[in-house]
C-alpha positions as CSV (number, residue, x, y, z in Angstrom):
1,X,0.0,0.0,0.0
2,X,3.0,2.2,0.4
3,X,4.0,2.1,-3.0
4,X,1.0,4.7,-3.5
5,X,0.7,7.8,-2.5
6,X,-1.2,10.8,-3.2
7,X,0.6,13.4,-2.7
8,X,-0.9,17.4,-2.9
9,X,0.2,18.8,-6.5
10,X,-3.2,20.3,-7.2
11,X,-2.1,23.1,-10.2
12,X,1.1,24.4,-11.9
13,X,3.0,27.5,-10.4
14,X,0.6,30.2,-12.6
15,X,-2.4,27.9,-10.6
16,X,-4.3,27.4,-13.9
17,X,-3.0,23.9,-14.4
18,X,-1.7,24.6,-18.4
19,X,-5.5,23.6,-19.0
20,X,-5.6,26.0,-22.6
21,X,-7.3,29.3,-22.4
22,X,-10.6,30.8,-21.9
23,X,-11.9,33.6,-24.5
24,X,-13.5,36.4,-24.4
25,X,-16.3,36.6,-27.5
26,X,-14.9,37.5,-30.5
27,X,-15.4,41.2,-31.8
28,X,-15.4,43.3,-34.8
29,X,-14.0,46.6,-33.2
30,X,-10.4,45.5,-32.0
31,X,-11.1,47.8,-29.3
32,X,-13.4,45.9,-28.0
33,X,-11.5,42.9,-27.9
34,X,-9.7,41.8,-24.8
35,X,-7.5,38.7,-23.9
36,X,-7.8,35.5,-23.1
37,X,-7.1,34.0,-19.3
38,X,-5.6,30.3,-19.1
39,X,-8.9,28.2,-18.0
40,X,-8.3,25.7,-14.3
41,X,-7.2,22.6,-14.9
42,X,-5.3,19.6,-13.4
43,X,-1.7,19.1,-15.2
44,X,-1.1,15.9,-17.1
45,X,0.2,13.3,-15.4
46,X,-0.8,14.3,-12.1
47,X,-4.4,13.1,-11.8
48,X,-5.7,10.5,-9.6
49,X,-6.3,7.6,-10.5
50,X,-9.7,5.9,-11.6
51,X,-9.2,3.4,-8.9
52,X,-8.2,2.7,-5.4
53,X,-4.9,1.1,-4.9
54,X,-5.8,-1.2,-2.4
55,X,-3.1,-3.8,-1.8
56,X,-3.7,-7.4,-3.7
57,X,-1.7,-9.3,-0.6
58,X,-0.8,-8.7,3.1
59,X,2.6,-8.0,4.4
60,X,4.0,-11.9,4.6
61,X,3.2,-14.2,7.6
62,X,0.3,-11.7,8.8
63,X,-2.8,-14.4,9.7
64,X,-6.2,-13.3,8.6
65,X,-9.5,-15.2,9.3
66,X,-13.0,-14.9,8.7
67,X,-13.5,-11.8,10.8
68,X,-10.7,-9.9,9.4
69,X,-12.2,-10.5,6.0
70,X,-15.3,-9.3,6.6
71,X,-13.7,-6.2,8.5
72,X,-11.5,-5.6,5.5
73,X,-14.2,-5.6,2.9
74,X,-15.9,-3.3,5.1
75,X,-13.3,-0.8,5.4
76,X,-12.5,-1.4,1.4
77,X,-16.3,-0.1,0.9
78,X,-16.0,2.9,2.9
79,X,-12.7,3.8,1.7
80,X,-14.2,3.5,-2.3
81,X,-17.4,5.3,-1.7
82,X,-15.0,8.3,-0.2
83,X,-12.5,8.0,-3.0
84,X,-15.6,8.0,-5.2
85,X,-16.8,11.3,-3.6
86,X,-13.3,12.9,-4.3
87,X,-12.6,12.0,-7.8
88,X,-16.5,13.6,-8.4
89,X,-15.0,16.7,-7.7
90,X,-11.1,16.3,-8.2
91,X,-11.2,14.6,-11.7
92,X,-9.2,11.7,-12.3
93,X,-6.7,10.0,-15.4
94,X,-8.4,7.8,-17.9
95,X,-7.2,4.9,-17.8
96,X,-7.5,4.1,-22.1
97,X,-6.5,7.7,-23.3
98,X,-4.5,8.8,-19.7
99,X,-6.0,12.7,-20.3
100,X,-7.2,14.1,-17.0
101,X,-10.9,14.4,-16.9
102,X,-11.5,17.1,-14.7
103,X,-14.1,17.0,-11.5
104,X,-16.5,19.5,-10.8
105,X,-14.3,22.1,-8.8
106,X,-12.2,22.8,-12.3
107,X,-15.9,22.8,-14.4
108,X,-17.1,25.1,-11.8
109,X,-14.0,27.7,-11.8
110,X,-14.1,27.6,-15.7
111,X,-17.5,28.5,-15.8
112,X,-17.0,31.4,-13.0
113,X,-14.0,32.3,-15.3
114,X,-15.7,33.1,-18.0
115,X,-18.1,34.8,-16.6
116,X,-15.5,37.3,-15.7
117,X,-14.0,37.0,-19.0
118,X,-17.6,38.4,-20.0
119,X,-17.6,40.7,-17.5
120,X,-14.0,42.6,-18.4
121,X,-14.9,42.6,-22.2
122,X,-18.5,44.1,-21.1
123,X,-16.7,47.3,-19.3
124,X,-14.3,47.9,-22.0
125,X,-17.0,48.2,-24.7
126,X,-18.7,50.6,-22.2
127,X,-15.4,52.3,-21.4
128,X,-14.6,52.5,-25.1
129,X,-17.8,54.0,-26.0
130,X,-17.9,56.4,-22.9
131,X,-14.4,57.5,-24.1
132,X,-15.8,57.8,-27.9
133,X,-19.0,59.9,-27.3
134,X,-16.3,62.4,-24.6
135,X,-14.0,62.5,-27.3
136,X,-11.0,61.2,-25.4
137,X,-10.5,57.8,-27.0
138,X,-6.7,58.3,-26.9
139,X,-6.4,60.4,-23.7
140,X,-3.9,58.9,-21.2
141,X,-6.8,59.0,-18.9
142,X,-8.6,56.3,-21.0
143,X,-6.7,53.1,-19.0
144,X,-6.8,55.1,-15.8
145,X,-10.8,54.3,-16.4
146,X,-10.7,51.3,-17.6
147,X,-8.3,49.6,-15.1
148,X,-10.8,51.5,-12.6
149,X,-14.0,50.0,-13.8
150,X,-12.5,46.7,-14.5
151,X,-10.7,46.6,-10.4
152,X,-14.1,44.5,-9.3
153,X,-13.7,41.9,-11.5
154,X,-9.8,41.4,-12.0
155,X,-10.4,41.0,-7.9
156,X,-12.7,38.3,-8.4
157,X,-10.7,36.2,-10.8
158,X,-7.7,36.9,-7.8
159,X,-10.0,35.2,-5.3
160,X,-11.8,32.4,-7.9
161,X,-8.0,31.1,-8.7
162,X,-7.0,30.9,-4.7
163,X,-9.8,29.3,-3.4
164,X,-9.9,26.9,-6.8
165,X,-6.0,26.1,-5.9
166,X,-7.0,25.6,-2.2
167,X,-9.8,23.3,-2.9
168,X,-8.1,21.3,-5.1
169,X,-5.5,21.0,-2.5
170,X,-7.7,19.7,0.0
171,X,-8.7,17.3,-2.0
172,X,-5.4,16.0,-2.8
173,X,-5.0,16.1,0.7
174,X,-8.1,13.9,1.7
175,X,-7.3,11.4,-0.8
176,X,-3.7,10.9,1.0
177,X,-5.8,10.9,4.0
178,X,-7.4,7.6,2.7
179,X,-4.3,6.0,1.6
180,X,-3.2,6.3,5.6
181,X,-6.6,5.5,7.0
182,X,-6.7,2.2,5.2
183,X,-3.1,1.2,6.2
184,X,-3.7,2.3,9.8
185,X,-7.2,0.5,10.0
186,X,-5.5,-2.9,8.2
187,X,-3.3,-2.8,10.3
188,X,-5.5,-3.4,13.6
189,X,-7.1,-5.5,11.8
190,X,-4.3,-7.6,11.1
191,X,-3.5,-7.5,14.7
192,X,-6.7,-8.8,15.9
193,X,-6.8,-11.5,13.8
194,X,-3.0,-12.6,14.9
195,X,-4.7,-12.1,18.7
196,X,-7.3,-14.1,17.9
197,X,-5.8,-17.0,17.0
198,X,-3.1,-16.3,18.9
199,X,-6.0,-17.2,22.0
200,X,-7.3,-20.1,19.9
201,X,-3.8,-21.9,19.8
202,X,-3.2,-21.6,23.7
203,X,-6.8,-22.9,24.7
204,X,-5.4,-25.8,22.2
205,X,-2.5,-26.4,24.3
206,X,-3.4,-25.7,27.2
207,X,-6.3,-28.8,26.5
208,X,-3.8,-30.9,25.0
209,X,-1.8,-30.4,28.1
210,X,-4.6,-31.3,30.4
211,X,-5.4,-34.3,28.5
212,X,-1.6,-35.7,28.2
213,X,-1.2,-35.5,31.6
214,X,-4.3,-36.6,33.2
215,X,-5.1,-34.5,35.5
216,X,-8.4,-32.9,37.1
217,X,-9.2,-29.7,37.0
218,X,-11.3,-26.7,36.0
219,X,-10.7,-27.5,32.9
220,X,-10.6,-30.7,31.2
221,X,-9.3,-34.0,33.3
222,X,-8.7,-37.3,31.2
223,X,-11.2,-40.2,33.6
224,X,-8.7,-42.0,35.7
225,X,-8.4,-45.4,35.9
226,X,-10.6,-48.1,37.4
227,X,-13.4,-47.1,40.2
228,X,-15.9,-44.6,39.6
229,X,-13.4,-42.9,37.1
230,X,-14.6,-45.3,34.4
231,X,-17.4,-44.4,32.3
232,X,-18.5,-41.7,30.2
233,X,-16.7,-38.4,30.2
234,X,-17.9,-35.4,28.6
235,X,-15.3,-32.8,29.4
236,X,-18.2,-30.2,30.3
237,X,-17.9,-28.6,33.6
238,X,-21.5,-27.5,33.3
239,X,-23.0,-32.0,32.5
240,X,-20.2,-33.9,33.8
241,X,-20.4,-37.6,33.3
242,X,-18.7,-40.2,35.8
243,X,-15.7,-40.2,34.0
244,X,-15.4,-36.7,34.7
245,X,-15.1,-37.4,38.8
246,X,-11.7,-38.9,39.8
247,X,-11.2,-42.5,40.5
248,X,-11.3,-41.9,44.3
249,X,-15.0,-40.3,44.2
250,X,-17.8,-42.8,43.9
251,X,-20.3,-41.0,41.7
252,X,-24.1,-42.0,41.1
253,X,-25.8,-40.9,38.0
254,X,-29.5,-40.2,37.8
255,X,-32.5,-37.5,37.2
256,X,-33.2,-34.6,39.2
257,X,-37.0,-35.2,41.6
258,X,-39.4,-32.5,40.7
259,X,-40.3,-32.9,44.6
260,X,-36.3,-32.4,45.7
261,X,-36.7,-30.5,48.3
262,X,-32.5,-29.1,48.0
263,X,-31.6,-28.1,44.6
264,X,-28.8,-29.7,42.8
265,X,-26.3,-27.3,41.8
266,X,-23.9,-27.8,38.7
267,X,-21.4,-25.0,37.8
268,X,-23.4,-22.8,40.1
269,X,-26.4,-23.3,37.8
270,X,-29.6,-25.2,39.5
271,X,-30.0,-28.3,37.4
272,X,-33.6,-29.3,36.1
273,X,-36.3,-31.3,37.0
274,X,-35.8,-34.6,35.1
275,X,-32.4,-33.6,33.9
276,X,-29.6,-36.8,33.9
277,X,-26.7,-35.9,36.4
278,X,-23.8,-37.3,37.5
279,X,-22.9,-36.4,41.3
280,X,-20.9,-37.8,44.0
281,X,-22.5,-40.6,46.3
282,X,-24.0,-38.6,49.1
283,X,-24.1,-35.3,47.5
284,X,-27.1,-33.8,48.9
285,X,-27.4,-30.7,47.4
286,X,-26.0,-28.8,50.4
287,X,-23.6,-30.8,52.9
288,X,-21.0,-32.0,50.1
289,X,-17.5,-30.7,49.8
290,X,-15.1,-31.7,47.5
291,X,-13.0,-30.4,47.0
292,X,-12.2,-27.6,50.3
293,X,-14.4,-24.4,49.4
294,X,-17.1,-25.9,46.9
295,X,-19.6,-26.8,49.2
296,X,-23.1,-27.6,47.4
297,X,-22.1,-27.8,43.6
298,X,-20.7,-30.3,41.3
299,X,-17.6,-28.0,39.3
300,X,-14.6,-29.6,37.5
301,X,-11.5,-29.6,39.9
């Protein structure tokens, strides 16, 4: 993702881009002629392109799951419809003929422009013609008129080309903007997928572990040889079976009495009327330890 970047280049140094020129109608009376302004445009070779760059790979090794690609197309979507959004109204390069078609901040300033354009040629017809009917045509006062009658105008072209160059800018800008937001946000993303099955691997472990070795525990205890240990083992500390009870604990399986008058308590959850469970011989619901501290509820130890 690195490899592209949008970098602000909005216009050339004159800030008209080197887009051609904008004229004035032409007229019969050279008088009334005026010239042309170079018309807002984007400079070849430094519009955006039609499409996101989004990567085609992630940075080797990096884990990705389910989660991280449905977070990624996600975040592709919003980045596109943003991206969509600025090349609107920044133009971009097409791709077959590589011109720059411009957006609708340079249509918008062209149009403006000419309107000044119109503008200037209208006061120097009426400056002409005011000149003409004094009889000063070619006084030295004649430009002193003209540039004042024309200050308005020249004033607003000033301002139309900064705040064209400006909002091109920021447009350049924002499109940067999304080339960082995407490698920042992928980037978490990445991260939290590597955390998730960074969690997945040690639960794996840690049950292979517990297994291998046999022992009993909150977790999950292989059933220990002969005695009560023998039977079926489910490995759920919430229905454990008599191969979940160690060897040493004689264990009684049955259903839970409707008419019990002390509930049976599993995981700290009350089991059910007519629900099969496994508990140890003489568990009453409320006098049975085992082990020290669990008084009253069948838990895996």
């Amino acid at each position: 993702m690195s490899t592209m970047a949008y970098s602000p280049n909005p216009q050339l140094a004159s800030g008209v881009g080197g887009a051609g020129m904008i004229q004035a109608p032409q007229q019969d009376d050279p008088n009334f002629q005026i010239q042309g302004l170079p018309s807002f445009g984007i400079p070849q070779g430094a519009g955006l392109p039609l499409n996101f760059g989004f990567p085609t790979s992630n940075p080797l090794g990096a884990f990705t799951d389910s989660q991280y690609l449905a977070d990624d197309s996600a975040l592709r979507a919003n980045i596109g419809t943003n991206y969509a959004q600025i090349l609107q109204q920044l133009g971009y390069t097409d791709p077959t003929s590589g011109n720059v078609i411009p957006g609708t901040v340079v249509q918008d300033a062209n149009i403006k422009l000419a309107n000044y354009l119109n503008d200037l040629q209208q006061e120097q017809i009426q400056n002409v013609q005011q000149m003409q009917q004094q009889g000063t045509l070619f006084s030295g006062i004649r430009p002193f008129l003209l540039a004042q009658a024309q200050t308005p105008t020249q004033q607003g072209i000033g301002q139309l080309q900064v705040d064209t160059s400006r909002s091109l800018n920021d447009l350049y800008n924002q499109a940067q903007g999304l080339v960082t937001q995407y490698n920042t946000t992928n980037m978490q993303n990445l991260a939290a997928a590597a955390q998730r099955n960074l969690a997945n691997i040690q639960a794996q472990q840690l049950l292979d572990a517990t297994k291998a070795a046999g022992t009993t525990n909150n977790y999950y205890g292989s059933p220990a040889p002969g005695g009560s240990g023998e039977g079926d083992y489910t490995g759920d500390p919430n229905n454990p079976g008599p191969g979940d009870y160690p060897a040493s604990t004689p264990t009684i399986t049955g259903t839970v009495s409707p008419s019990s008058p002390n509930p049976i308590v599993i995981s700290n959850k009350p089991a059910t009327p007519t629900q099969k469970v496994t508990v140890p011989v003489g568990y009453s619901g409320s006098g049975w330890n085992y082990p020290v501290g669990t008084t009253g509820k069948i838990a895996k130890y």
